[in-house]
Chimera marker file (.cmm) of the C-alpha trace (Angstrom):
<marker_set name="trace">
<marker id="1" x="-4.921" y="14.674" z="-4.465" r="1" g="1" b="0" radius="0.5"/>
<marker id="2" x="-1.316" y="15.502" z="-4.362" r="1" g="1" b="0" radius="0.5"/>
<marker id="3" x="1.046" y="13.148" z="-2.270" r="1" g="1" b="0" radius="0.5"/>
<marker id="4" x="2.067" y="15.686" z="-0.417" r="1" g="1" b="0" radius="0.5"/>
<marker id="5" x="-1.070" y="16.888" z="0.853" r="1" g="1" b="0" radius="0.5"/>
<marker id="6" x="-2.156" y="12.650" z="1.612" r="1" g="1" b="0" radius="0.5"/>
<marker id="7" x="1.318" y="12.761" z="3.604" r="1" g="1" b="0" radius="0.5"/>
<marker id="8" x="0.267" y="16.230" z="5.796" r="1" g="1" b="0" radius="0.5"/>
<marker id="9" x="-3.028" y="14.035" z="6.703" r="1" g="1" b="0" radius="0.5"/>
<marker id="10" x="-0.573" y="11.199" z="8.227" r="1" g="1" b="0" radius="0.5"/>
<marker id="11" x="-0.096" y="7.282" z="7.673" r="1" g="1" b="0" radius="0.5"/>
<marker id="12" x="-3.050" y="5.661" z="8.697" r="1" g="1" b="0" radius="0.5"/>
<marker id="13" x="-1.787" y="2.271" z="8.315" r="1" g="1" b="0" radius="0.5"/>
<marker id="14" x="1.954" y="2.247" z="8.651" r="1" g="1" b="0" radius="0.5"/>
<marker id="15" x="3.493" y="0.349" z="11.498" r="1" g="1" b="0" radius="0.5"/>
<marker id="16" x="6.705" y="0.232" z="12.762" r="1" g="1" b="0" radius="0.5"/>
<marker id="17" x="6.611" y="-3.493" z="13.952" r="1" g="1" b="0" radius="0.5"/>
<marker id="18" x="5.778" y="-6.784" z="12.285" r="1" g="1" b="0" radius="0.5"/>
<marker id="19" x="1.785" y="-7.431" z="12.372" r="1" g="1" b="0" radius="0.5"/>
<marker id="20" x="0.033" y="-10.790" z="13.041" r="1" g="1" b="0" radius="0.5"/>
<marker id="21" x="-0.779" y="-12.609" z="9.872" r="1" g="1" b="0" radius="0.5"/>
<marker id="22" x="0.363" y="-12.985" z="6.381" r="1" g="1" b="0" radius="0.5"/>
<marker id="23" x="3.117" y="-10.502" z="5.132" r="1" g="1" b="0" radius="0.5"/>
<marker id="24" x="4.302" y="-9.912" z="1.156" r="1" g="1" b="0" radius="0.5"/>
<marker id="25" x="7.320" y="-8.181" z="0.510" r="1" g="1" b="0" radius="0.5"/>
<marker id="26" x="8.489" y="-6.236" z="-3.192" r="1" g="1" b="0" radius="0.5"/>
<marker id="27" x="11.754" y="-4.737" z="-3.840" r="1" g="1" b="0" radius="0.5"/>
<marker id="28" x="12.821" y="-2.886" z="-6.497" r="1" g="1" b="0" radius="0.5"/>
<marker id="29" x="16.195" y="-1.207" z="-6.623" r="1" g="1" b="0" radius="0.5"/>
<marker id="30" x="15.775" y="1.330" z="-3.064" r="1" g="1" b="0" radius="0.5"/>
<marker id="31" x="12.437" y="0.479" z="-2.430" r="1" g="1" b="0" radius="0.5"/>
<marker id="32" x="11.229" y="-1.862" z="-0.435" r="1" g="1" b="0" radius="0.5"/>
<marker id="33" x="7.655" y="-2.551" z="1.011" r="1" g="1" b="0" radius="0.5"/>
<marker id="34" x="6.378" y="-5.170" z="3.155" r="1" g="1" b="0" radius="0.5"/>
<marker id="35" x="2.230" y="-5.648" z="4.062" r="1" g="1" b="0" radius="0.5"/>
<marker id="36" x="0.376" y="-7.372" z="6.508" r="1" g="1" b="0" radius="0.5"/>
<marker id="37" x="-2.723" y="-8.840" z="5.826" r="1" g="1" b="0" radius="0.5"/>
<marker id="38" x="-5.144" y="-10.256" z="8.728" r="1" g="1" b="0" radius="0.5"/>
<marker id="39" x="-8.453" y="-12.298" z="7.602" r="1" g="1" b="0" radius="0.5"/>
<marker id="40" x="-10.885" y="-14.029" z="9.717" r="1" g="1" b="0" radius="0.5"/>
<marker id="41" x="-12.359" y="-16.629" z="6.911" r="1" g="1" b="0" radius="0.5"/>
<marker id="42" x="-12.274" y="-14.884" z="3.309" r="1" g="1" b="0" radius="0.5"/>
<marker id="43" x="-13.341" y="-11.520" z="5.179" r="1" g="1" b="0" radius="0.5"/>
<marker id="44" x="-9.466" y="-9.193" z="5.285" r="1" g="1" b="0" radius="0.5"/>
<marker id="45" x="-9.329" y="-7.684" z="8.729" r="1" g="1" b="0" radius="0.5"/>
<marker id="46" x="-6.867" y="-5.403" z="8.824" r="1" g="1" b="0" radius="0.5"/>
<marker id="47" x="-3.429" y="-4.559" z="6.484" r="1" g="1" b="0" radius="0.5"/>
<marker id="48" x="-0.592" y="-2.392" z="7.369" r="1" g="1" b="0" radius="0.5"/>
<marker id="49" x="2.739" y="-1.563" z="6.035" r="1" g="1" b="0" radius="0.5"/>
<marker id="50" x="6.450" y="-1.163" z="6.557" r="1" g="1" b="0" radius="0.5"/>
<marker id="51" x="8.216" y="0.792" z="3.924" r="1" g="1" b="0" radius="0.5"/>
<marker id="52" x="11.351" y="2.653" z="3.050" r="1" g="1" b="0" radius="0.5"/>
<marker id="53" x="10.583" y="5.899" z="4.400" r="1" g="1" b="0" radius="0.5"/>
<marker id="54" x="12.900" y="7.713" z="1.386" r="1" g="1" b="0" radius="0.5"/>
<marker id="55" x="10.077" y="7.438" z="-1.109" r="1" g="1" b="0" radius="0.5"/>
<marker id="56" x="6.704" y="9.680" z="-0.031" r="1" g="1" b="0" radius="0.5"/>
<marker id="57" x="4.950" y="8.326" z="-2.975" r="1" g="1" b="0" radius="0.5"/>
<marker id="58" x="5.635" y="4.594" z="-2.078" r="1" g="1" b="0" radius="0.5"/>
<marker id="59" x="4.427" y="5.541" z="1.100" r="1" g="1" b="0" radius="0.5"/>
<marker id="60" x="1.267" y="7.476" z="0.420" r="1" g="1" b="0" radius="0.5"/>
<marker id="61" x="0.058" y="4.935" z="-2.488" r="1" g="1" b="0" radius="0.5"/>
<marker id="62" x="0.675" y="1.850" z="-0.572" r="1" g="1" b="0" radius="0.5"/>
<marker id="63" x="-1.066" y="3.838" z="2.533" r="1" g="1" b="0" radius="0.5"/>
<marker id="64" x="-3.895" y="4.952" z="0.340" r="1" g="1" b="0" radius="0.5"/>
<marker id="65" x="-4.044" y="0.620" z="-0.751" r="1" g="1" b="0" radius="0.5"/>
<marker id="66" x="-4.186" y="-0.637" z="2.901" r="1" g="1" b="0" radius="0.5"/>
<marker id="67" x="-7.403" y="1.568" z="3.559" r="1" g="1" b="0" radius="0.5"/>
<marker id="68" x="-9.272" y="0.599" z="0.513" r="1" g="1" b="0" radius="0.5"/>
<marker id="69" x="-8.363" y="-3.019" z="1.308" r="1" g="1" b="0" radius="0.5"/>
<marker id="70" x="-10.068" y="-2.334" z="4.500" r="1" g="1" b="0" radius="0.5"/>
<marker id="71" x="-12.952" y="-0.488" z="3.891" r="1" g="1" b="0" radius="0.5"/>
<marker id="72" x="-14.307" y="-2.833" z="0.573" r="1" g="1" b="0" radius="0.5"/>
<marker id="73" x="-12.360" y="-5.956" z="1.682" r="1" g="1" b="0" radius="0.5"/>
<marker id="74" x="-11.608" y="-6.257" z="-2.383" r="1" g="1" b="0" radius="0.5"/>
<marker id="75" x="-7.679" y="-5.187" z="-3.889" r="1" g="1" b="0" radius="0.5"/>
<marker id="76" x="-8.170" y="-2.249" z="-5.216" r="1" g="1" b="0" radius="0.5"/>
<marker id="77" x="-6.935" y="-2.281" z="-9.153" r="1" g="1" b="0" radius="0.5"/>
<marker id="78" x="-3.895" y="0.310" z="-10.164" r="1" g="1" b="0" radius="0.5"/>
<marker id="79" x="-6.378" y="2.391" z="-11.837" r="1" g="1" b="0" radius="0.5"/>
<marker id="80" x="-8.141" y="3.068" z="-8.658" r="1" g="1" b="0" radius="0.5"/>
<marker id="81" x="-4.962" y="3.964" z="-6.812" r="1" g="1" b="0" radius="0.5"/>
<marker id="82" x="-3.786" y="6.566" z="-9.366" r="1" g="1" b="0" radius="0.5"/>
<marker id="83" x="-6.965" y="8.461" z="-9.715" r="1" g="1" b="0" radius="0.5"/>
<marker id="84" x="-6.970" y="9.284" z="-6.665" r="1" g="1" b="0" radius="0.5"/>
<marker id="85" x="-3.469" y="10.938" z="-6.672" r="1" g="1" b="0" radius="0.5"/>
<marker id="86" x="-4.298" y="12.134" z="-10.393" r="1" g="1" b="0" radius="0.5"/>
<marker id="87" x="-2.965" y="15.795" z="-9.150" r="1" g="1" b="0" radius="0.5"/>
<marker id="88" x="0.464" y="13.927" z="-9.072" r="1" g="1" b="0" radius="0.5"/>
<marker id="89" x="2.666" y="15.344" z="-12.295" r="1" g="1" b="0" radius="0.5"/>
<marker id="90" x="4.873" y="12.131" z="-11.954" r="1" g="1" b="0" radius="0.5"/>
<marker id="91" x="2.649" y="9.532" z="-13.402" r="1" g="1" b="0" radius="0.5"/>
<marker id="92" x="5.307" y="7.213" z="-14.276" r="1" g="1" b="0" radius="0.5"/>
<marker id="93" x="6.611" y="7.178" z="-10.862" r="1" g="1" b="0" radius="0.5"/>
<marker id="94" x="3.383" y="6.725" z="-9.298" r="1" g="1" b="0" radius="0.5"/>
<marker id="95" x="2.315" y="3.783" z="-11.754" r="1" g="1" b="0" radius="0.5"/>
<marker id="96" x="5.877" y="2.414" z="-10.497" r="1" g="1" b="0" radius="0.5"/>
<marker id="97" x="5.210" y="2.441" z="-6.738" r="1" g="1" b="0" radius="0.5"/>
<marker id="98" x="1.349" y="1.129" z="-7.194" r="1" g="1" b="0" radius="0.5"/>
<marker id="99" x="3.095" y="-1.742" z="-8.705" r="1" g="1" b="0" radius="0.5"/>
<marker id="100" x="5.049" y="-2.290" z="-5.678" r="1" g="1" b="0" radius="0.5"/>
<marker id="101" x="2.234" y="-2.019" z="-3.168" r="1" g="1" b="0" radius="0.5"/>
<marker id="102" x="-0.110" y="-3.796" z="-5.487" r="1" g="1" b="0" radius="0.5"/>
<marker id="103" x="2.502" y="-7.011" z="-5.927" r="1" g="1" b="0" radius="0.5"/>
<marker id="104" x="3.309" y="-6.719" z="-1.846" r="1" g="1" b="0" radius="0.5"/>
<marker id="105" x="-0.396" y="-7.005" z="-1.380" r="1" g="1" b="0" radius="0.5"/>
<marker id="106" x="-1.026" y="-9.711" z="-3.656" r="1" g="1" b="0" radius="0.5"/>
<marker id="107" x="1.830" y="-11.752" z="-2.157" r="1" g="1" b="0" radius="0.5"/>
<marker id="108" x="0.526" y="-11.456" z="1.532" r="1" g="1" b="0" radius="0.5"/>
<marker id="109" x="-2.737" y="-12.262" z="0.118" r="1" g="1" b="0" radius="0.5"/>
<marker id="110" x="-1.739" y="-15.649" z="-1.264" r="1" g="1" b="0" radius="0.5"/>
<marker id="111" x="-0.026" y="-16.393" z="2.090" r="1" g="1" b="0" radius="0.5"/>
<marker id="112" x="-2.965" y="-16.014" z="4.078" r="1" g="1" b="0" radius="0.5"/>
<link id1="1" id2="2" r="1" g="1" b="0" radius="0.2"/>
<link id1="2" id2="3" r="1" g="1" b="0" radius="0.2"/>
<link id1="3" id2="4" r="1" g="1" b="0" radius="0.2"/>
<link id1="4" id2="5" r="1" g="1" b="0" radius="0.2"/>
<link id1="5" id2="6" r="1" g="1" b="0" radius="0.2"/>
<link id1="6" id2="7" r="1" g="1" b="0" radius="0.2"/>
<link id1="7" id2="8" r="1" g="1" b="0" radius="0.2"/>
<link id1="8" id2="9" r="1" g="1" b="0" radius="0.2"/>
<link id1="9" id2="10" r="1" g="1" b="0" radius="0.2"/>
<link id1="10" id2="11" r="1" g="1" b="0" radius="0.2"/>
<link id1="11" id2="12" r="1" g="1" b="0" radius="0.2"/>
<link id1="12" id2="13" r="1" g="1" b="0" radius="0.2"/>
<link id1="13" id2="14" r="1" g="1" b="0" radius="0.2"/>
<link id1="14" id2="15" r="1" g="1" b="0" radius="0.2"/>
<link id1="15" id2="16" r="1" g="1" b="0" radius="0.2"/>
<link id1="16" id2="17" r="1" g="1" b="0" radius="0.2"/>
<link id1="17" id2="18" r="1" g="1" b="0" radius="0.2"/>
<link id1="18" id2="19" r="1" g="1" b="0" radius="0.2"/>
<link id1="19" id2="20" r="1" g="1" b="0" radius="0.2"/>
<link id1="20" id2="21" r="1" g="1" b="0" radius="0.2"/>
<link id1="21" id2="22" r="1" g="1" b="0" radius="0.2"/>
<link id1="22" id2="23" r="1" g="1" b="0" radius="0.2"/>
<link id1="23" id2="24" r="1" g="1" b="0" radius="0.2"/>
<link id1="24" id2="25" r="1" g="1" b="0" radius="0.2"/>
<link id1="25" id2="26" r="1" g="1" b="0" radius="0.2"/>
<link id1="26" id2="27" r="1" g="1" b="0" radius="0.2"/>
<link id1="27" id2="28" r="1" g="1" b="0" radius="0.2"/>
<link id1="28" id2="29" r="1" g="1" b="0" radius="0.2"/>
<link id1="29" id2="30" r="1" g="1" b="0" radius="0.2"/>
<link id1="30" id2="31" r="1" g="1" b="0" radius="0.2"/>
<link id1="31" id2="32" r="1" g="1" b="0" radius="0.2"/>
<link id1="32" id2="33" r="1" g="1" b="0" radius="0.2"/>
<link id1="33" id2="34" r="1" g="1" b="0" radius="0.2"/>
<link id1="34" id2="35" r="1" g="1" b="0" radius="0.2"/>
<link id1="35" id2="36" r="1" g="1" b="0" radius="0.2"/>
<link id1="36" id2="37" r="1" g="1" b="0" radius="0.2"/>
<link id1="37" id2="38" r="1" g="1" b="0" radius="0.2"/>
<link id1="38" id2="39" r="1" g="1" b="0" radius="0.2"/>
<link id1="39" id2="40" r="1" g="1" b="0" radius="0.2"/>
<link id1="40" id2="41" r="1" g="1" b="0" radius="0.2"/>
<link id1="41" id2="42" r="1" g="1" b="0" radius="0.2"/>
<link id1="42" id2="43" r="1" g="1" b="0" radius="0.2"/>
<link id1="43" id2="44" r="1" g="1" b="0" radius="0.2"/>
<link id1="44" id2="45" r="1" g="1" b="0" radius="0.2"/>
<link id1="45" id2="46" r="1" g="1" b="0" radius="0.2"/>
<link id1="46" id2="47" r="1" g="1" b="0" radius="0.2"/>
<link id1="47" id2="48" r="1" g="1" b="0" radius="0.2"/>
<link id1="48" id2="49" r="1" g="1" b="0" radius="0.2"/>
<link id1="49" id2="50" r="1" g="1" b="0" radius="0.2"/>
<link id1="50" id2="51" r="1" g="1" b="0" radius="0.2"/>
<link id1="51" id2="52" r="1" g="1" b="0" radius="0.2"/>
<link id1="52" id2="53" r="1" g="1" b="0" radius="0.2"/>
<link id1="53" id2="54" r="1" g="1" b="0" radius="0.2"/>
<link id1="54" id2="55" r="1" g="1" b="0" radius="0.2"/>
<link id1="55" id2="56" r="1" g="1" b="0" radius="0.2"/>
<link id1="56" id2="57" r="1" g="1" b="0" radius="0.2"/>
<link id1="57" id2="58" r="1" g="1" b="0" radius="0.2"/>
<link id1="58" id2="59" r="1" g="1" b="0" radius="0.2"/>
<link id1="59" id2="60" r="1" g="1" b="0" radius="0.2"/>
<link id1="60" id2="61" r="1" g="1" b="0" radius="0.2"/>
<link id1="61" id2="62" r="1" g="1" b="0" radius="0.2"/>
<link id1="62" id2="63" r="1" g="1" b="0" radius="0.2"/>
<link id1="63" id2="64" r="1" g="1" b="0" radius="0.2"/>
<link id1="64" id2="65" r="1" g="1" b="0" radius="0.2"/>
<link id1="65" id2="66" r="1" g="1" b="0" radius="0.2"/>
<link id1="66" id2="67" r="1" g="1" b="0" radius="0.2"/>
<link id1="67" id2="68" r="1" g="1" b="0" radius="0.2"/>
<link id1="68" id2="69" r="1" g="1" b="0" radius="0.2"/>
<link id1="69" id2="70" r="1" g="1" b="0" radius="0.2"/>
<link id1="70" id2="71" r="1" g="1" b="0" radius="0.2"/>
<link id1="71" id2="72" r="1" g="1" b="0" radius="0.2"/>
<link id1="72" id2="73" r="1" g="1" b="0" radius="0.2"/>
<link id1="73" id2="74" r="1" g="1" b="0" radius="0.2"/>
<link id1="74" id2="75" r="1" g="1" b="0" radius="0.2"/>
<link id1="75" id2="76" r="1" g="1" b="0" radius="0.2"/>
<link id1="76" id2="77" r="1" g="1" b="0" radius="0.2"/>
<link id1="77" id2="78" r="1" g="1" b="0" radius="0.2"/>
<link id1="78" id2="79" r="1" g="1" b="0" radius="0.2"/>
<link id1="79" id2="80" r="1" g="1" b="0" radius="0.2"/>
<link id1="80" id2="81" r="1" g="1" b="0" radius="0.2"/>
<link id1="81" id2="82" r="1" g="1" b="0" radius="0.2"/>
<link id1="82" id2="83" r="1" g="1" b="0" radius="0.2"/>
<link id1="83" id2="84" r="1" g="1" b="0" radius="0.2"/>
<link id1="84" id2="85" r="1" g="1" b="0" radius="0.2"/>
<link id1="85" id2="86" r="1" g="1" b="0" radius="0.2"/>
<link id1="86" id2="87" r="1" g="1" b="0" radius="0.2"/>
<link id1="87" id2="88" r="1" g="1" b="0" radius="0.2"/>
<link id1="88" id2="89" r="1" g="1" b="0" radius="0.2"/>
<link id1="89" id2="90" r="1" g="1" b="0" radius="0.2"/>
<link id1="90" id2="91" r="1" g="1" b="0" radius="0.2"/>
<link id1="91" id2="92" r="1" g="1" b="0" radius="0.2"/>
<link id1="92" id2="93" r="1" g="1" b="0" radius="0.2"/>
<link id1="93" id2="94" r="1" g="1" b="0" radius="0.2"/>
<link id1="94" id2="95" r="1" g="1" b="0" radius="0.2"/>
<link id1="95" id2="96" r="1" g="1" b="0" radius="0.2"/>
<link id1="96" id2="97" r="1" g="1" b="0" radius="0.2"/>
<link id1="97" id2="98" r="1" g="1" b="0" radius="0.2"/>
<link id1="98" id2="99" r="1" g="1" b="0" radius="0.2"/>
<link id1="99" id2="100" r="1" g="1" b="0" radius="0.2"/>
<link id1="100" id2="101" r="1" g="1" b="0" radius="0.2"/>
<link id1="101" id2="102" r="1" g="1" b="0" radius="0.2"/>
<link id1="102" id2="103" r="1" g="1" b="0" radius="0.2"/>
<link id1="103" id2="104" r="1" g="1" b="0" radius="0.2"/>
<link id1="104" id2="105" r="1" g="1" b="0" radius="0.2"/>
<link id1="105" id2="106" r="1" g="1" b="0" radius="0.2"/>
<link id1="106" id2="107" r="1" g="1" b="0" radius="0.2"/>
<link id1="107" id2="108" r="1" g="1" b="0" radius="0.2"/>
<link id1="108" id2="109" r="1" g="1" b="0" radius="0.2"/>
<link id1="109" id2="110" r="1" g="1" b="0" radius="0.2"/>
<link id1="110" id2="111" r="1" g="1" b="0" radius="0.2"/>
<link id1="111" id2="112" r="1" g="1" b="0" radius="0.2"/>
</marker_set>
């Protein structure tokens, strides 16, 4: 799938406001992404995002995260992300912004 395409669909899981529960932030130069993660015992309830809205692939990748995190309950690896936007010519850029998600996620993860 292309970005663009994920992005025409709409952001499931972005949120304008902080969300209940543990939150992991990663910066890197103009990005910046923060998620929420909710668990009731070792079971992950929900996770949303806040990101800089500049960057459509930080968006759509860290969007893309959130609902495998819901629907498995497991992080998804980098290699899972980026198959699924393998239509993407960028590949450097999108290995980039999975790295971002994937370390905001992993943060909010040890918080909770």
């Amino acid at each position: 799938m292309k970005v663009a395409d994920y992005l025409k669909e709409g952001l499931k899981n972005f949120t304008q406001e902080k969300v209940e529960g543990a939150v992991g932030e990663c910066k890197e130069g103009c990005h910046r992404v923060s998620v929420f993660v909710s668990r009731q015992g070792d079971k992950i309830t929900d996770c949303k995002f806040n990101a800089t809205k500049r960057c459509k692939k930080l968006l759509a990748i860290t969007d893309y995260m959130c609902q495998l995190v819901k629907e498995t309950g497991e992080v998804p690896t980098k290699e899972q992300l980026l198959s699924f936007f393998s239509e993407e010519k960028e590949k450097e850029k999108m290995e980039n912004r999975a790295d971002i998600a994937l370390s905001a996620l992993r943060q909010a993860l040890e918080a909770s």
